[in-house]
C-alpha positions in Angstrom: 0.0 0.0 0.0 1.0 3.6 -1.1 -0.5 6.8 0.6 -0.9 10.0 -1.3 -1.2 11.7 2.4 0.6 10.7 4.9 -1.4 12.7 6.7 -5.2 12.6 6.8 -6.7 14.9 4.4 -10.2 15.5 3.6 -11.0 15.0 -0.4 -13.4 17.9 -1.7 -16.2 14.9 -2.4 -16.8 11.2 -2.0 -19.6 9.8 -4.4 -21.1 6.2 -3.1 -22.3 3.8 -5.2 -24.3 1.1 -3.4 -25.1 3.3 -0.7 -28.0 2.0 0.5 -26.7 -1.2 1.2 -25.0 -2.4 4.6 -21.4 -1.9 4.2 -21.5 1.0 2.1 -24.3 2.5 4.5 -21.6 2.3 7.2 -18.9 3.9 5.9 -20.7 6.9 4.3 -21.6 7.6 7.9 -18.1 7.2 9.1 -16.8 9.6 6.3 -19.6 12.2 7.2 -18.4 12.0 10.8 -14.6 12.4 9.4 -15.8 16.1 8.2 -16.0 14.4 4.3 -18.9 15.6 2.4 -20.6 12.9 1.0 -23.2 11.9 -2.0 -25.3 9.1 -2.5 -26.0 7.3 -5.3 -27.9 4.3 -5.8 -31.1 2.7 -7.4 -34.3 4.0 -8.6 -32.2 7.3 -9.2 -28.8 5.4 -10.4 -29.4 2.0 -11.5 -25.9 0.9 -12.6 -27.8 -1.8 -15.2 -30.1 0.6 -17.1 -29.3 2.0 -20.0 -27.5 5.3 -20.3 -26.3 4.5 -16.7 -22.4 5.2 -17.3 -23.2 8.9 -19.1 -25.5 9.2 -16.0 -22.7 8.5 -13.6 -20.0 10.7 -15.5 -22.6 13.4 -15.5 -22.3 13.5 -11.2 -18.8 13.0 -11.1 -16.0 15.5 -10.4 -12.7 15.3 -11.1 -11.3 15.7 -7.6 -14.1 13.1 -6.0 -13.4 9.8 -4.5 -15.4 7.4 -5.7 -15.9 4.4 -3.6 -17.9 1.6 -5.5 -19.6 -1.1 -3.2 -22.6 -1.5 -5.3 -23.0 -5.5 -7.0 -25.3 -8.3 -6.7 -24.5 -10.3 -4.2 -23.3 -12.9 -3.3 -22.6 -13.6 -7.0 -24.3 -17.9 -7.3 -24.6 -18.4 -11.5 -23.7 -16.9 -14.5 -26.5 -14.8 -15.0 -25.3 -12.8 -11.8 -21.7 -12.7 -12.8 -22.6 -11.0 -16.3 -24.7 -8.3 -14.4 -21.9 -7.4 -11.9 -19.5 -7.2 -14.8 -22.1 -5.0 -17.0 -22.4 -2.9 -13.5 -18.5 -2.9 -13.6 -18.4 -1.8 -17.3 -20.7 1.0 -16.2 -18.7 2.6 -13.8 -15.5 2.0 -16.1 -16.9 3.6 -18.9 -17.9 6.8 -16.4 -14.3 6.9 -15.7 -13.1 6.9 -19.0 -15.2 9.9 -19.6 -14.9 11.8 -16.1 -12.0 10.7 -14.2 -11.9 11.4 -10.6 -8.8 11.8 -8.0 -9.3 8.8 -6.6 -11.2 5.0 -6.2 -12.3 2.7 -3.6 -13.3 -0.6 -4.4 -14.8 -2.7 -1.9 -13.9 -6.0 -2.7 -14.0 -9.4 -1.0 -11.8 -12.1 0.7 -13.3 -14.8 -1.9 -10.2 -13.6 -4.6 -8.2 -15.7 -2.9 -7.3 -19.8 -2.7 -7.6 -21.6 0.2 -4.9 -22.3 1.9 -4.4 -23.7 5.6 -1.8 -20.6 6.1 -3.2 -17.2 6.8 -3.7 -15.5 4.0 -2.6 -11.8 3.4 -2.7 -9.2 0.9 0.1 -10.9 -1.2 -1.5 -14.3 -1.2 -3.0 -15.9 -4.7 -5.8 -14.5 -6.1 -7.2 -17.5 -7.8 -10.8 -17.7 -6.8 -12.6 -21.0 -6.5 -15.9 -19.8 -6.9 -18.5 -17.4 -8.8 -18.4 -14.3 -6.3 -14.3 -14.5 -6.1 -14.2 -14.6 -10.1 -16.3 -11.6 -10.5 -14.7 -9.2 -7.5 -11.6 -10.4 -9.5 -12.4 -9.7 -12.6 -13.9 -6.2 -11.3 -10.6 -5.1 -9.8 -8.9 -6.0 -13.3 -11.5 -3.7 -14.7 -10.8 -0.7 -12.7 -7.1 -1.1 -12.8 -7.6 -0.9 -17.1 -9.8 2.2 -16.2 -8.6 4.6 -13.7 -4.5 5.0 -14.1 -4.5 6.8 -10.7 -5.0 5.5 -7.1 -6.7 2.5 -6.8 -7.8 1.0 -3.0 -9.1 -2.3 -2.7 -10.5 -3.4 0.0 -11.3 -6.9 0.7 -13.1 -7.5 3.8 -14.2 -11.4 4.8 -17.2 -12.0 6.1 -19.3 -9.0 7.7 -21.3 -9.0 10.9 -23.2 -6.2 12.1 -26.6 -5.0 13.1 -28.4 -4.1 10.3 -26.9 -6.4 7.4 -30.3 -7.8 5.4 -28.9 -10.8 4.1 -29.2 -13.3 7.2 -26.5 -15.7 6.0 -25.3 -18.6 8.0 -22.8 -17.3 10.5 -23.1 -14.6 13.4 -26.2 -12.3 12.2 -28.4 -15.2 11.6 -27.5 -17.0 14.8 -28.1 -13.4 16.6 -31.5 -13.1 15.0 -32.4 -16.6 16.1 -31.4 -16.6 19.3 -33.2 -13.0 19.9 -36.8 -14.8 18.3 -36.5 -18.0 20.8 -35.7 -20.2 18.0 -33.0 -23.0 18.3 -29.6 -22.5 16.3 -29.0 -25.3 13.2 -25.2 -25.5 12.4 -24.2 -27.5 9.3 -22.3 -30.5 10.5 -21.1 -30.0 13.7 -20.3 -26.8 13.2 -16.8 -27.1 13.1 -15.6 -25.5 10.4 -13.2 -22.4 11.1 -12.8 -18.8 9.9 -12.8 -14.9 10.8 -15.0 -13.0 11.2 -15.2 -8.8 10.6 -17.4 -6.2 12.2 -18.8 -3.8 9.4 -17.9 -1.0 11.7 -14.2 -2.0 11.2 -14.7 -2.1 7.7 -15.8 1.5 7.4 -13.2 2.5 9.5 -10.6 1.0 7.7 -12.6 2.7 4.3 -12.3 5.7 5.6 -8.6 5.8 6.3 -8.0 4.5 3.1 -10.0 7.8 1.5 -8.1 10.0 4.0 -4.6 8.9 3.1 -5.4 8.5 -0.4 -4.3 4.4 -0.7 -3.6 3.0 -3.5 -3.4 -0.6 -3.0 -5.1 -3.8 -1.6 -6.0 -4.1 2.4 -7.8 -6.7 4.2 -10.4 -6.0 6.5 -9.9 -9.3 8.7 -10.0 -9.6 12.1 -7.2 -11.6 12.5 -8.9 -14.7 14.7 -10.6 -17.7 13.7 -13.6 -19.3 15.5 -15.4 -22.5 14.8 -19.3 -22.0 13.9 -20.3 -23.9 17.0 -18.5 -21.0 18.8 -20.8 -18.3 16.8 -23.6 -20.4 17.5 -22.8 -20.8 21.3 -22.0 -17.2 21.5 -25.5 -16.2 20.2 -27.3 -18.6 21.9 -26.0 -17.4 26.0 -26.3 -13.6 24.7 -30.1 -14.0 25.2 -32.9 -15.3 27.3 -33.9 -17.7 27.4 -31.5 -19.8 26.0 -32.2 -21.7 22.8 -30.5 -24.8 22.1 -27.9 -25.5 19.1 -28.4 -28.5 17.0 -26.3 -30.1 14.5 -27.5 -31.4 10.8 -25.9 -33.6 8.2 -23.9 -32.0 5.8 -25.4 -31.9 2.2 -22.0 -31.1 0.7 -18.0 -30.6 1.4 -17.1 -28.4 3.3 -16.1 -25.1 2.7 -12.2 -23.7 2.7 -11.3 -27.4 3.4 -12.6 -26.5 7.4 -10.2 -23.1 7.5 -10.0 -19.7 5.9 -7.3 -17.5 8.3 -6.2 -14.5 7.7 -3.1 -12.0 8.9 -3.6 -8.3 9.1 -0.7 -7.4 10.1 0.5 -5.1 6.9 -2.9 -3.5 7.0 -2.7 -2.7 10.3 0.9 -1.5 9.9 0.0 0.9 7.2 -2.5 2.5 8.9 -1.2 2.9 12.7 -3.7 3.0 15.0 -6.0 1.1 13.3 -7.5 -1.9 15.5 -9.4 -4.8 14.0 -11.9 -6.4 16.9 -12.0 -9.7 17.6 -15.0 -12.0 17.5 -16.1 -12.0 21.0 -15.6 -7.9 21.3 -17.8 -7.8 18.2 -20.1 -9.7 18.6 -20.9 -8.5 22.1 -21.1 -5.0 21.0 -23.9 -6.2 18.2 -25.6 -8.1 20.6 -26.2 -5.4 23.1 -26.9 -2.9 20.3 -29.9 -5.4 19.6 -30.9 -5.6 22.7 -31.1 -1.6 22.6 -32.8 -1.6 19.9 -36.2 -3.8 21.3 
């Protein structure tokens, strides 16, 4: 990673796309609260598949914006989902091309890379073994063809935070489970491990990356690995009364071979100060936002 500033410096503009959903939500927030001005953009006003959508998107940019592009259908499952994240990509490519802007943030995902049973870091293979990998891949390519100046990537793994709509297996489900009085199903036994990263970490990482002006790839990891059973256990004591965690037979392999660790040791070197949370801290922090909440 390369910073423009090593100080933090305000850019005149950041323009979201996808800011309506969870991650992106989060860090326009945490910009706004950093003194950076920030504008939306997103569907019914900016749909990024429509027709005319790149002049559209050219039309609102400014040449000393950030643009920070977290908009994409996901996660990516078929074909027909890769081509319309790709089409999305082309979109914003093509706006480029025509209105360049100081600087990009891409937020990525950990799925570029290959499993391996070492922790992985920012220099590890990019060689995706499924859909979603291929087309964050294939996206960053893109916008490295697009915009010649700096380019941040962010690749967090997987999110966990109050308000993320898409109730995938892992913490949020198991919080939202646990909260309703209904028992916990793992896959297995549950014993497959891997990190875990709260969205709030995300967006803070995001918004150093805008401040400093990065140009390069950081991982939004936490750093520590915990088994699904521990999730699941986690969710089920943060609530009364307590509902029980049950097992299930598998239906298929399982995924990362078990294992998907991560270091973030360079990321957190390049931006000092920066603190990644681990599971538990997390998680206990959502968990009582809930309960706040009700």
């Amino acid at each position: 990673m390369k910073h423009a500033f090593e100080s933090p410096t305000r850019p005149a503009r950041a323009v979201l796309l996808g800011a309506g959903g969870f991650v992106c939500g989060v860090i326009g927030r945490r910009l706004e609260a950093a003194g950076v001005p920030v504008h939306r953009l997103g569907r019914p006003g900016l749909d990024l598949l429509a027709e005319g959508a790149a002049a559209r998107l050219a039309a609102e940019l400014r040449a000393e914006d950030v643009l920070v592009f977290a908009s994409a259908k996901a996660p990516c499952k078929d074909l027909a989902m890769l081509r319309e994240n790709l089409v999305m990509a082309e979109t914003v490519c093509m706006a480029l091309a025509a209105c360049p802007v100081a600087h990009v943030l891409y937020v990525s995902s950990d799925a570029v890379y290959k499993d391996s049973p070492a922790p992985l870091t920012e220099a590890s293979c990019a060689e995706p073994g499924a859909l979603h990998g291929v087309m964050h891949l294939a996206r960053e390519v893109a916008l490295r063809g697009a915009h010649p100046g700096p380019l941040a990537i962010l690749r967090p793994t997987l999110v966990y935070g109050l308000a993320d709509p898409h109730n995938g297996y892992g913490p949020n489900r198991f919080r939202r489970l646990a909260a309703t009085g209904k028992e916990i199903v793992l896959f297995g036994e549950g014993e497959e491990r891997r990190d875990h990263v709260d969205v709030g970490d995300v967006a803070e990482l995001a918004c150093r990356m805008v401040l400093h002006r990065t140009d390069g790839v950081a991982l939004a990891v936490s750093g520590e690995v915990a088994s699904f059973r521990e999730l699941a256990e986690f969710a089920a004591a943060s609530f009364e009364p307590r509902v029980a965690v049950k097992v299930s037979p598998r239906s298929g392999p399982m995924p990362h071979n078990g294992y998907r660790p991560f270091d973030p040791r360079a990321t957190l070197a390049a931006f000092p100060g920066l603190r990644f949370k681990g599971w538990r801290e997390g998680l206990d922090r959502v968990h009582r936002q809930q309960k706040a909440s009700t």
